[in-house]
Each structure stands twice: as C-alpha cells, then as structure tokens.
VOZANU-50940 format. One line per field, with one value per atom (N, C-alpha, C): residue number from 1; chain; x, y, z. Coordinates in steps of 0.001 Angstrom, whole numbers, plus 500000, padded with zeros to 6 digits. Layout:
BEGIN
logu	[NUM; ...]
filo	[A; ...]
u	[X; ...]
v	[Y; ...]
w	[Z; ...]
END
This chain:
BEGIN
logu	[1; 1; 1; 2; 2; 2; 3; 3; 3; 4; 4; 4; 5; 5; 5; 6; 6; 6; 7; 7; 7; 8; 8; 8; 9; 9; 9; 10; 10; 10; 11; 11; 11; 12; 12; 12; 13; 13; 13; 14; 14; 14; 15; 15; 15; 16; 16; 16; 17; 17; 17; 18; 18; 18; 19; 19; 19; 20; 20; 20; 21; 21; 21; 22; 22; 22; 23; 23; 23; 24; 24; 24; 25; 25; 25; 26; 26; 26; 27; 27; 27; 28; 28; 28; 29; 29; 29; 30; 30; 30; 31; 31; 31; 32; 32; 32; 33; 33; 33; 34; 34; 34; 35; 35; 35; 36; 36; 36; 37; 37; 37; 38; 38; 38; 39; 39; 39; 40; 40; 40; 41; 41; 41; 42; 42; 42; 43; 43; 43; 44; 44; 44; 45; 45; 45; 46; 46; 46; 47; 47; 47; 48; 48; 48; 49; 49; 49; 50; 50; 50; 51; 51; 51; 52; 52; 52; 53; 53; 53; 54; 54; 54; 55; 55; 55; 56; 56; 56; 57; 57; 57; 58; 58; 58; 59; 59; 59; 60; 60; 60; 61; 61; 61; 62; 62; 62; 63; 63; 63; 64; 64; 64; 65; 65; 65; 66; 66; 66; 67; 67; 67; 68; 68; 68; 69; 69; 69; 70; 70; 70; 71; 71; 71; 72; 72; 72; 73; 73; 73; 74; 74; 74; 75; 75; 75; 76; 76; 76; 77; 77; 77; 78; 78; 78; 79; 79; 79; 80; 80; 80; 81; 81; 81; 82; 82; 82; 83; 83; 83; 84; 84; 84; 85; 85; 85; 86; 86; 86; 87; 87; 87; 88; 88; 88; 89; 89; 89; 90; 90; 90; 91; 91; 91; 92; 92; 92; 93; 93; 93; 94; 94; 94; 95; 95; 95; 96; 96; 96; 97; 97; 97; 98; 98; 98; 99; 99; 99; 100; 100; 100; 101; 101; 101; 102; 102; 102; 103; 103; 103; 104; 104; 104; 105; 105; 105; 106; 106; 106; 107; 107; 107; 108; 108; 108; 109; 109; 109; 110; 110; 110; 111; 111; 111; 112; 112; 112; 113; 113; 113; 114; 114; 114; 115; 115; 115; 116; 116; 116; 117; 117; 117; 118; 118; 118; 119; 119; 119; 120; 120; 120; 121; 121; 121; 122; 122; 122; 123; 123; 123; 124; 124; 124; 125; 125; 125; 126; 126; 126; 127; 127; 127; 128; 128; 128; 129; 129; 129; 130; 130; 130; 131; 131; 131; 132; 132; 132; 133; 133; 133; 134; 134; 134; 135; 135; 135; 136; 136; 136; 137; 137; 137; 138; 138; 138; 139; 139; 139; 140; 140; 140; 141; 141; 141; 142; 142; 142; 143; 143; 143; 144; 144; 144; 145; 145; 145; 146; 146; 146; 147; 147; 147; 148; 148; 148; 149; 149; 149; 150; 150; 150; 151; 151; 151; 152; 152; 152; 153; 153; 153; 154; 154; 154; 155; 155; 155; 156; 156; 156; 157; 157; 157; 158; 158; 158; 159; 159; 159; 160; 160; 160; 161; 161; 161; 162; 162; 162; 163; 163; 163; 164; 164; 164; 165; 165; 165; 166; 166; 166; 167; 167; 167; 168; 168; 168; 169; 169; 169; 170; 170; 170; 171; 171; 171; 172; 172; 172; 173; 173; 173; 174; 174; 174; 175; 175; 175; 176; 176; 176; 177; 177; 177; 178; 178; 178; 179; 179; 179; 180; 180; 180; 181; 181; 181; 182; 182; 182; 183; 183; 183; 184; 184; 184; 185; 185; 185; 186; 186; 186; 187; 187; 187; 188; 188; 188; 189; 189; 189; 190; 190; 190; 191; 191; 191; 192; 192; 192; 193; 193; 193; 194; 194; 194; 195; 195; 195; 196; 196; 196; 197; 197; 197; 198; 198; 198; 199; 199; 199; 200; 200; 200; 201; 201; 201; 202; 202; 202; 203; 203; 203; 204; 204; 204; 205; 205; 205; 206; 206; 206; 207; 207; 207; 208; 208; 208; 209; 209; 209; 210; 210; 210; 211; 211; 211; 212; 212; 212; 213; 213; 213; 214; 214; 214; 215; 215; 215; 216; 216; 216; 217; 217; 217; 218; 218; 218; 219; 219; 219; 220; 220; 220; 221; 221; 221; 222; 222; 222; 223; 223; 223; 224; 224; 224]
filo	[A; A; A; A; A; A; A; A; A; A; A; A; A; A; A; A; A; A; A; A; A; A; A; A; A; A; A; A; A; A; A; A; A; A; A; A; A; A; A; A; A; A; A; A; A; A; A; A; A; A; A; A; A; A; A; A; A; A; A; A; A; A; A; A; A; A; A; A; A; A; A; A; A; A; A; A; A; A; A; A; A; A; A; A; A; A; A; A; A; A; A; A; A; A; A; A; A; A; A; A; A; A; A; A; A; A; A; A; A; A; A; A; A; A; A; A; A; A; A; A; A; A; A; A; A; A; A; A; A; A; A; A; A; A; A; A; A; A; A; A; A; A; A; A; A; A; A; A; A; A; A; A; A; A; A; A; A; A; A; A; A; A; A; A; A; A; A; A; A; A; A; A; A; A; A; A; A; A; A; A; A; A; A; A; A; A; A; A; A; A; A; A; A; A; A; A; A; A; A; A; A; A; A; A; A; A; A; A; A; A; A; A; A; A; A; A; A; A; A; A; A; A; A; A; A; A; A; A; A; A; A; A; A; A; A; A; A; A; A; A; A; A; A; A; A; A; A; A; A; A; A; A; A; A; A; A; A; A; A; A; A; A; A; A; A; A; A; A; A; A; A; A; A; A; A; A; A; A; A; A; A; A; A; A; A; A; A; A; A; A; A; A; A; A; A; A; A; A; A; A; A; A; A; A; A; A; A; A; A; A; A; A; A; A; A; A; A; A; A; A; A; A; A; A; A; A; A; A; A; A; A; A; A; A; A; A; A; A; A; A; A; A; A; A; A; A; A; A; A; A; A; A; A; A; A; A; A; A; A; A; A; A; A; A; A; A; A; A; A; A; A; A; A; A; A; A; A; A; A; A; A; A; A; A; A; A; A; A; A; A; A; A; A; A; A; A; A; A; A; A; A; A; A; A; A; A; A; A; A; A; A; A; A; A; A; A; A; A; A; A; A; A; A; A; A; A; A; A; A; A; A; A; A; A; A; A; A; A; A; A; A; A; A; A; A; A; A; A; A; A; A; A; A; A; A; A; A; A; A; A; A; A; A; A; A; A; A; A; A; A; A; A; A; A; A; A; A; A; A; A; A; A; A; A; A; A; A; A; A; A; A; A; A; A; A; A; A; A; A; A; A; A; A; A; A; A; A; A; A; A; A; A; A; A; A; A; A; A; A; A; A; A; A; A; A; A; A; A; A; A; A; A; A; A; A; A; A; A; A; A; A; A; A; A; A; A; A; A; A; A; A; A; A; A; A; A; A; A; A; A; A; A; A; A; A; A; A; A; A; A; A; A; A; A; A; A; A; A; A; A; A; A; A; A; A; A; A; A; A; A; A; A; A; A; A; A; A; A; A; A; A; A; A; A; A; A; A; A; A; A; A; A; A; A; A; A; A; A; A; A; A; A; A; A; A; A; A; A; A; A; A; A; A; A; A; A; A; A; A; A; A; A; A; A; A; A; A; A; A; A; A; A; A; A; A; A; A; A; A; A; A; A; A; A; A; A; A; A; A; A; A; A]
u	[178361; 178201; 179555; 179511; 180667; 181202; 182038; 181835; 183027; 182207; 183093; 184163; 185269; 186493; 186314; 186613; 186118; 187762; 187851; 189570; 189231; 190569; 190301; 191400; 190636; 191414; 192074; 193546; 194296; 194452; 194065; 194342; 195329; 195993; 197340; 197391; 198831; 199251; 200058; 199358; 199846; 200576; 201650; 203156; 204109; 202781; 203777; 203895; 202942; 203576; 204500; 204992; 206308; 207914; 207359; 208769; 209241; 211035; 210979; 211988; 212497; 213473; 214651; 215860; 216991; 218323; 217738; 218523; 220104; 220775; 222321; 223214; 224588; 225353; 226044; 226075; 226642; 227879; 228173; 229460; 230177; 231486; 231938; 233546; 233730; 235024; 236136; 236411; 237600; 237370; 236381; 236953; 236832; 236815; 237121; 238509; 238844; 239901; 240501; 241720; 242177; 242157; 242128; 242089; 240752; 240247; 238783; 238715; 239897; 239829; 239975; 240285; 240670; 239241; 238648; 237241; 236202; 236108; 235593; 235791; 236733; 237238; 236892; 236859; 236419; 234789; 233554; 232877; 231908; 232895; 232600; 233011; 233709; 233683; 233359; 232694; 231182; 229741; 229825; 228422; 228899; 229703; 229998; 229531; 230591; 230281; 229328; 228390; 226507; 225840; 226752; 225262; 224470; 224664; 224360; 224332; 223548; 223532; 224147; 225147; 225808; 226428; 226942; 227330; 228519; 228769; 229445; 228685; 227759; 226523; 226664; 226763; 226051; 225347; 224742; 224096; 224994; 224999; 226234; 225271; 225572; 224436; 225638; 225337; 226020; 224850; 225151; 224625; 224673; 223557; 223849; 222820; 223838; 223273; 221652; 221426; 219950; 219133; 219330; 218492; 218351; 219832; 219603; 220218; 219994; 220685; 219952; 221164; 220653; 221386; 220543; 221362; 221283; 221992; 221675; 222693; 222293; 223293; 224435; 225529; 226558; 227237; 228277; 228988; 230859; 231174; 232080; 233193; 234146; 235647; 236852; 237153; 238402; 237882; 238913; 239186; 240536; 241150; 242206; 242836; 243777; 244280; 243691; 243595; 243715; 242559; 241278; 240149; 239297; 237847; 237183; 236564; 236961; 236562; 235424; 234966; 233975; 234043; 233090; 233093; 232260; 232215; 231219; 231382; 230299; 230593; 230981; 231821; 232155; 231186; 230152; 229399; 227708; 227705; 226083; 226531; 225544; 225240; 225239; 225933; 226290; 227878; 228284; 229923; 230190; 228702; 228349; 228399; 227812; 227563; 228879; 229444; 231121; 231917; 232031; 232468; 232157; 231131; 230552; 230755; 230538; 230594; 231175; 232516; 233106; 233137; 232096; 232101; 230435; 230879; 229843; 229929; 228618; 228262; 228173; 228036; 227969; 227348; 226650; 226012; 225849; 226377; 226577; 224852; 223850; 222999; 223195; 223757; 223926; 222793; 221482; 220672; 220200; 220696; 220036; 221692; 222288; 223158; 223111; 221856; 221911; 222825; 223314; 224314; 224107; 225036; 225375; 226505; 227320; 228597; 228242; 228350; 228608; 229458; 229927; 230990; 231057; 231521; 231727; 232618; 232715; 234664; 234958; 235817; 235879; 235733; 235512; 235702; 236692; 237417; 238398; 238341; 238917; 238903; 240473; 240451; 241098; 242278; 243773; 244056; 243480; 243754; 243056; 244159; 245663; 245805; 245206; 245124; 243567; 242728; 242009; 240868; 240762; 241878; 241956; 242261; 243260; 243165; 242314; 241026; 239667; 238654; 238653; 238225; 238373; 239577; 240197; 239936; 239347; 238874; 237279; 236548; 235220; 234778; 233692; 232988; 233006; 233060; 232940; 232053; 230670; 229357; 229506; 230150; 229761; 230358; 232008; 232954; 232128; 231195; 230875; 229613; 228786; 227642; 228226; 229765; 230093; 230795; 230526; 230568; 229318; 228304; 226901; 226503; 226198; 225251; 226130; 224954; 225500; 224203; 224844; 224575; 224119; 222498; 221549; 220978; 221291; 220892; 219521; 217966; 217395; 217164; 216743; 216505; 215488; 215362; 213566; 213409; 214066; 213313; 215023; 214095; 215004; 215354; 214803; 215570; 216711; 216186; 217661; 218611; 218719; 219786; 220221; 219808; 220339; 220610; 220337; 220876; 222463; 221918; 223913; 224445; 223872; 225283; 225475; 224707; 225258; 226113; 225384; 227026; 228360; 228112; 229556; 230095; 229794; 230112; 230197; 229759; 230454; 231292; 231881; 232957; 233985; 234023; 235233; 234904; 234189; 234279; 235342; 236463; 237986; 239086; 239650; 240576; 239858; 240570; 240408; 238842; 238170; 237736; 238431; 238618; 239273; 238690; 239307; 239022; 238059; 236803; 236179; 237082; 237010; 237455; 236989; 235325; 234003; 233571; 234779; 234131; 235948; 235322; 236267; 236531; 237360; 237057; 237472; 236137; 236360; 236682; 237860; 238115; 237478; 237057; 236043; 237017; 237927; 238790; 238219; 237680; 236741; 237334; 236454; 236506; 235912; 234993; 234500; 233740; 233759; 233242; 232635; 231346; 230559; 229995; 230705; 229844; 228295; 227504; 226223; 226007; 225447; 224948; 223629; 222512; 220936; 221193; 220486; 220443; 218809; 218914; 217329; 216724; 215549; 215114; 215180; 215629; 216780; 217377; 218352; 219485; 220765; 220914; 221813; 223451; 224554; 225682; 226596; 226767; 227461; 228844; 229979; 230978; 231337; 231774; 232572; 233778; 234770; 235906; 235991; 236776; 236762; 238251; 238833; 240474; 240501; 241805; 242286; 243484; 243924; 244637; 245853; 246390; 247687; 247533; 246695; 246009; 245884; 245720; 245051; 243649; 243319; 241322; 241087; 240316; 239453; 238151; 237989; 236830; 236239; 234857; 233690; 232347; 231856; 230821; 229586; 228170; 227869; 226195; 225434; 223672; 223217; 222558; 221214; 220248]
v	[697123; 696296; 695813; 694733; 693973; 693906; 694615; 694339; 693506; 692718; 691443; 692293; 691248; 691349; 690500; 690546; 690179; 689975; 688974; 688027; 688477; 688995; 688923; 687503; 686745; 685819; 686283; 685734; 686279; 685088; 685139; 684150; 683507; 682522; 681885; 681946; 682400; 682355; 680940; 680592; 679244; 679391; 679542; 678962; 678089; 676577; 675568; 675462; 675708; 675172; 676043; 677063; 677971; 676688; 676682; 675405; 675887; 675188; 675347; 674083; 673362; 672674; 673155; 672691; 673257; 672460; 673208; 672489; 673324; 672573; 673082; 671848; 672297; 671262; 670851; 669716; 669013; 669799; 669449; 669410; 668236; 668376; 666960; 667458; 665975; 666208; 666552; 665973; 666376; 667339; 668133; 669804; 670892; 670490; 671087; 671160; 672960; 672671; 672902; 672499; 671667; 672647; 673914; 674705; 675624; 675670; 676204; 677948; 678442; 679832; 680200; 679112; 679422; 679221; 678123; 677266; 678665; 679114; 680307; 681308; 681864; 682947; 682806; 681241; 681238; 681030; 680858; 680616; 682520; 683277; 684492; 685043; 685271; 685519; 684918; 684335; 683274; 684383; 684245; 685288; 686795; 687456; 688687; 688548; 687999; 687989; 687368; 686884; 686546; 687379; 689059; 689925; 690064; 689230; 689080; 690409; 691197; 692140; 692197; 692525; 692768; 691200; 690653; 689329; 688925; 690400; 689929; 690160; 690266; 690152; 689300; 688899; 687703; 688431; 687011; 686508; 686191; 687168; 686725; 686337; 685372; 684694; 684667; 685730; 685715; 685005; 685255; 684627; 685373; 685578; 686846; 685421; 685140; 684096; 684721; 686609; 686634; 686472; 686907; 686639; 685709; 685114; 683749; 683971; 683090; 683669; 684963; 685749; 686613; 686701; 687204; 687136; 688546; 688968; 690165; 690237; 690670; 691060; 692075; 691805; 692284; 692808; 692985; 693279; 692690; 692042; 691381; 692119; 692723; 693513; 693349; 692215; 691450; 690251; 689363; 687512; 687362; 686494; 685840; 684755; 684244; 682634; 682793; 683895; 684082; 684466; 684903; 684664; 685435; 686210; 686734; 687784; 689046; 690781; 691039; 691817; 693128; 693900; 695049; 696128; 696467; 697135; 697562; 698232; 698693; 699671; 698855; 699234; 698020; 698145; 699254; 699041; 698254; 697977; 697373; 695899; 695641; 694437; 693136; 692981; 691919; 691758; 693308; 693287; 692599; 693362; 692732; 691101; 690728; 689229; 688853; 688899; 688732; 688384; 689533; 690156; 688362; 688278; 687101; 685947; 685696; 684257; 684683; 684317; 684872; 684073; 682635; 681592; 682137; 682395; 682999; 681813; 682555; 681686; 683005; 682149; 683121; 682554; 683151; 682520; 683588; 683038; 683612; 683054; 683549; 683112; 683634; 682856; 683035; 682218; 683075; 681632; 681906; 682616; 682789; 681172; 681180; 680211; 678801; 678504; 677937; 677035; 678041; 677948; 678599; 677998; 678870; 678574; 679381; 679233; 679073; 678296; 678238; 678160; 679385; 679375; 679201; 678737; 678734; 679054; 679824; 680060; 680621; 681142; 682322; 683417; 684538; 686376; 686693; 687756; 687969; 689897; 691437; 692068; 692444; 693163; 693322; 693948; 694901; 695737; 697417; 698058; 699534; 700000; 699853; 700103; 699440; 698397; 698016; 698373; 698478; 699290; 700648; 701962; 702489; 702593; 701833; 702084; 701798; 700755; 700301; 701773; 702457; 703206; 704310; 704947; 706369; 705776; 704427; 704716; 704641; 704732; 705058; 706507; 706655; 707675; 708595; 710437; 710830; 710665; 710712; 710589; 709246; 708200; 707365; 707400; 707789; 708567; 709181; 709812; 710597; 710085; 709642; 708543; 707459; 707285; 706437; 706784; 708254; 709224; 709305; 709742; 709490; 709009; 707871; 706508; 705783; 705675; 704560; 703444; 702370; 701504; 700791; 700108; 699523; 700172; 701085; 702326; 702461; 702754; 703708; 704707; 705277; 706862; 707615; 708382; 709284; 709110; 709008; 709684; 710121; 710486; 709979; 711326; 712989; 714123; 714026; 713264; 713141; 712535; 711343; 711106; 712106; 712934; 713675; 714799; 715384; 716545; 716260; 714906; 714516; 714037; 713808; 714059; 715185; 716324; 717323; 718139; 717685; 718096; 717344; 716266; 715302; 716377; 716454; 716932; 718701; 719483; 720567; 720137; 719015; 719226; 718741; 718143; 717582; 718639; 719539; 720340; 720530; 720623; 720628; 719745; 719016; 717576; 717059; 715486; 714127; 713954; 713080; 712225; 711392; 711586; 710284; 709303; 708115; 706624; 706896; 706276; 706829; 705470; 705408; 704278; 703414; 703776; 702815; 701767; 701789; 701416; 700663; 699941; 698342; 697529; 696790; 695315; 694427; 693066; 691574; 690833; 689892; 689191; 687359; 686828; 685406; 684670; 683495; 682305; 681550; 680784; 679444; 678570; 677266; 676164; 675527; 675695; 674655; 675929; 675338; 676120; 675030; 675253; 673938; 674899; 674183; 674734; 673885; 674694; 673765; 674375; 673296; 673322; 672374; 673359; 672892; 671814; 670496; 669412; 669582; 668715; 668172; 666958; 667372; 666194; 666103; 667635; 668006; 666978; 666094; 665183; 666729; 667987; 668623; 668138; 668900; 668256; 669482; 668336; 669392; 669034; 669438; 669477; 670207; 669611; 670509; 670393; 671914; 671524; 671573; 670905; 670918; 670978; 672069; 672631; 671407; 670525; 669821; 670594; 669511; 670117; 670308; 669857; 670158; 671478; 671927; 672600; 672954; 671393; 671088; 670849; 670764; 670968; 669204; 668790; 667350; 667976; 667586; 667671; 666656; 666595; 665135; 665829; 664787; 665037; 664868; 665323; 664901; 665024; 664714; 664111; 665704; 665782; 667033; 666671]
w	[554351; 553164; 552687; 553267; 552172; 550915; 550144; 548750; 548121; 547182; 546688; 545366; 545585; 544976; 543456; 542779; 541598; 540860; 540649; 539942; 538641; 538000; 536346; 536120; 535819; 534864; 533297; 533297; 532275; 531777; 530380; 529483; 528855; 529469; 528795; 527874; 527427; 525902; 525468; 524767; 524360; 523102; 523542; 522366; 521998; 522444; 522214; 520704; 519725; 518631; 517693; 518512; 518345; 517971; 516962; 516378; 515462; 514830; 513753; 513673; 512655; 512312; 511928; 512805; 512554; 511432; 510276; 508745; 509092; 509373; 508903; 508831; 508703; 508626; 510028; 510284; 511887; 511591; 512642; 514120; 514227; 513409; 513743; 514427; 515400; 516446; 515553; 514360; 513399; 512677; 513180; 512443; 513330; 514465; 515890; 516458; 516201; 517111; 518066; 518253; 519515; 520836; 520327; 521400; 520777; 522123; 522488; 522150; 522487; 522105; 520017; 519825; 518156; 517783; 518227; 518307; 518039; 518966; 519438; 518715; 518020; 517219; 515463; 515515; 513651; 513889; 515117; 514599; 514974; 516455; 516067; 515171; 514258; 513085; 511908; 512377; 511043; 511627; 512711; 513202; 512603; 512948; 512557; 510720; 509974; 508547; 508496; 508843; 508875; 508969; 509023; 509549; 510989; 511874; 513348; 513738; 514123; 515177; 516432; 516807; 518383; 518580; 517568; 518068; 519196; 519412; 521206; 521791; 522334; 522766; 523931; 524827; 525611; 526723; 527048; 528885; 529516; 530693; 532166; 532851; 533417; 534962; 535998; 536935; 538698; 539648; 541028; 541960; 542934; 543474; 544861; 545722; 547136; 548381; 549052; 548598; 549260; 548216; 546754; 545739; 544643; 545000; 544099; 542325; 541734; 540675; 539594; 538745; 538370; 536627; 536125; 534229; 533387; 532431; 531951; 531098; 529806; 528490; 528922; 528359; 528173; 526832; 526610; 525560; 525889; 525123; 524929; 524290; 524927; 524158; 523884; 524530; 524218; 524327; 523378; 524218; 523317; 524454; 523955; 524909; 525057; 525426; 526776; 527425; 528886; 529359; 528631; 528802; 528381; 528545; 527774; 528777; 528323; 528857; 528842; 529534; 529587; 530236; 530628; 531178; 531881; 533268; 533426; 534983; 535938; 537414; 538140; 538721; 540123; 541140; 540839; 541992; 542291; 540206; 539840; 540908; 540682; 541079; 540707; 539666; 538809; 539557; 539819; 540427; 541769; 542418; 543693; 543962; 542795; 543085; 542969; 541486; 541389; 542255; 543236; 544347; 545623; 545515; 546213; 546055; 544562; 544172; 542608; 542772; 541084; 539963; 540641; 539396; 538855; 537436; 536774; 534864; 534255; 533151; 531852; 531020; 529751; 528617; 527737; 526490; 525810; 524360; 522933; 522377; 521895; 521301; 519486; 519066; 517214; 516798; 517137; 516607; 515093; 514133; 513122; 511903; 512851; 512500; 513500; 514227; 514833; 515846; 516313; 517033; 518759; 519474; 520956; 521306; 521931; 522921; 524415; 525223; 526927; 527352; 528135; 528722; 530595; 531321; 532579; 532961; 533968; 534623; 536201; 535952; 537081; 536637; 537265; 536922; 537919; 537560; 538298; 537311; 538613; 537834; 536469; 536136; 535331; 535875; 534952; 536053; 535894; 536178; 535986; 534901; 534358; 533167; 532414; 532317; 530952; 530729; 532233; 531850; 531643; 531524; 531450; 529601; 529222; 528031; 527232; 527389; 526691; 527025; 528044; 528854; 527610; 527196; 526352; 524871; 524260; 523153; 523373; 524407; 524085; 523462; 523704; 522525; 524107; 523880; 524827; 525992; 525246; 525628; 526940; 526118; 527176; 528399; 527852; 529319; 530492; 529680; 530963; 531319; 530846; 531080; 532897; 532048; 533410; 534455; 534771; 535830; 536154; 535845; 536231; 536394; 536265; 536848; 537857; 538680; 539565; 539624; 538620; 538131; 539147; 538844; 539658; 540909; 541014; 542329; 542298; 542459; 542307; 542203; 541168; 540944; 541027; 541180; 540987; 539449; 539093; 537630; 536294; 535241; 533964; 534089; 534171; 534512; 535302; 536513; 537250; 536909; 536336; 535295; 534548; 533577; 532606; 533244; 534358; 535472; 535660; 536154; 536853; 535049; 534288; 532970; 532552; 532923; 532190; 533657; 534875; 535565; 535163; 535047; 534429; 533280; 532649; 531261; 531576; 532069; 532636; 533453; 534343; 535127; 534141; 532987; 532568; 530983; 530471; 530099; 529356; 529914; 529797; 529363; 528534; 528679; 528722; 528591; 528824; 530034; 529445; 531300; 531537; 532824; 533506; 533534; 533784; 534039; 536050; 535747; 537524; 538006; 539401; 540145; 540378; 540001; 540159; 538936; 537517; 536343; 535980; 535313; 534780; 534013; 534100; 533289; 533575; 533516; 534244; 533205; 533721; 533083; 533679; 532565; 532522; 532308; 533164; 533116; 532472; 531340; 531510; 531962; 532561; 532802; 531919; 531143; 530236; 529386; 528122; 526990; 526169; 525940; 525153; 523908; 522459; 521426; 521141; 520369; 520150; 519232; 518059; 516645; 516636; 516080; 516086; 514961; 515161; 514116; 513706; 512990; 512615; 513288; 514069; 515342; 516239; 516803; 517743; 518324; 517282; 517666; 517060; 518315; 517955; 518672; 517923; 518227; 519075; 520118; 520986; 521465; 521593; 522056; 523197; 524265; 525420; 525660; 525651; 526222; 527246; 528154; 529753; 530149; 530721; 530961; 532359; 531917; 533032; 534017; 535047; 535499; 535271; 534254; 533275; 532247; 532310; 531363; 529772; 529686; 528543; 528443; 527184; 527140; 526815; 527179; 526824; 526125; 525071; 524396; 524028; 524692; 524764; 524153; 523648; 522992; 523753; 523785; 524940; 524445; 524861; 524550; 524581; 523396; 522954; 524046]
END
C-alpha cells in the first residue's frame, strides 16, 4: 500500500505594509566634513548620547569562493585616521574568508536616528602588540572564553563548551591569561564610506566619500 505524502502549506506572512515615514532633518554637503573619519566620530557620538544600544555594533559581510557571501555582527573598538578595529579568532570563519578575499563591508544601523554608515575597504590583521594590549583590558571571563572556543567549529553540545572553560580557567588559575595566538585584531582600510539620512518620501540624503589616489576623499552625493 502506497501511502500518500501530504504538503503542509505555510502561510505567508505578509509585511508589506510594515512602513513608517522618516521625519528628521536632511543632510546637507556644507555641514559635512571634509574628512570622513571626523564625519563618522560626531555622528557616533550623536548615536551613543541618543541612548542607542551597542552603537558600535555593526554588520561585517566577507566572502568565502565555496559559499559565497557571508554577514554577522560585530563590535567595533577602535577607529581612527588609519581605519576601523575589531576583534575576534583567527580561526572563525569570517577570518577564513578575510584570509581569502580581504575586501570586506560594514554597516552601522542607527535607525532610531535614521541613519546608517557604509563602509567598504580592505582588512588587514593588526599587530599582536595591539592586540595584546586591547586583549589585558578585557573582563577575565572573556580572556578565557577565548581560550576555549574555537570559533565556528562544531560542537556536541553546550556542556562541552563549559567543560573546556573551566579547564581554561583552572589552567590559568594563576596570573595573567595570555594573549592565545588564535585571537586578534583586524584592522578595516576604507575605500569609501557613505553616510545616509532617512528623508520623507524616501527622497533620503546620501553622501559618499570615495579615497582617491592622492589620498584625499571626493564626496558626491548620490540617488536614494
């Protein structure tokens, strides 16, 4: 006896009329300035004093050639003229891709200020005294968190995680943890950094700087 297979149809969720109108004040080229990193620094600290939750926060998008592209939140710990930090295993898979293709992307979502940052660049790593000294002001816990994981691996199970931290943490028991050899920080070159401010009509206003080869920035305005 043959027996029939029976489809459950799942009912689309329809969220197109998920809208809202974005009331703030434009974006104009003469109060933009001239350099993209200052740009960047007064309007994260407009998100910070807004109350924003985790407003270093972003989306990194890498590229791995068998799986194609890939994205995932970060945390943001330095920036300055020379480009913008984070942290993380040299051995996940975000490093991997890096490792592959080191032109990577980034996005700030400040949307309760209707706003975003895009950044594009290179990654390149850091040196291991840097990351060593970002490394000795973390919280212990996480020190040793990043002796234990090996980031993007499969595991059996969430005991086995907490098995290998509490061997971490009996082996360093003692002193300092060390900096592992497996954990870091990348530094993001940009090539272009585009701010965006939500308008009303979505006629929003966007600016990009784009680093020439003198290395100075051109900033063009460019279609919502």
């Amino acid at each position: 006896m043959t027996k029939s297979v029976s489809t459950i149809q799942r009912k689309s969720m329809d969220i197109s009329d998920y809208r809202r109108e974005y009331m703030s004040q434009g974006l104009h080229r003469e109060a933009l300035d001239e350099d993209p990193f200052k740009q960047f620094e007064a309007w994260f600290q407009q998100a910070n004093d807004s109350g924003i939750q985790d407003p270093n926060a972003f989306s990194l998008a890498t590229h791995d050639l068998d799986s194609g592209p890939s994205v995932r939140t970060v945390l943001l710990k330095l920036f300055d003229e020379t480009g913008f930090v984070f942290f993380t295993n040299y051995n996940s898979q975000k490093s991997q891709d890096i490792k592959a293709f080191p032109r990577v992307a980034m996005l700030f979502p400040w949307l309760p200020l209707n706003r975003q940052v895009r950044i594009e660049g290179r990654c390149e790593k850091i040196s291991s005294a840097a990351s060593l000294k970002y490394f000795a002001t973390r919280p212990r816990g996480s020190q040793i968190g990043a002796w234990c994981s090996d980031q993007s691996e499969v595991i059996e199970s969430r005991s086995f995680l907490e098995q290998k931290y509490r061997e971490a943490a009996d082996k360093f028991k003692s002193g300092s943890v060390p900096l592992p050899s497996s954990w870091g920080g990348y530094r993001i070159i940009p090539q272009r950094i585009e701010f965006w401010q939500g308008q009303e009509n979505r006629l929003h206003d966007r600016f990009q700087y784009s680093k020439q080869d003198d290395t100075s920035w051109l900033i063009e305005r460019l279609a919502p």
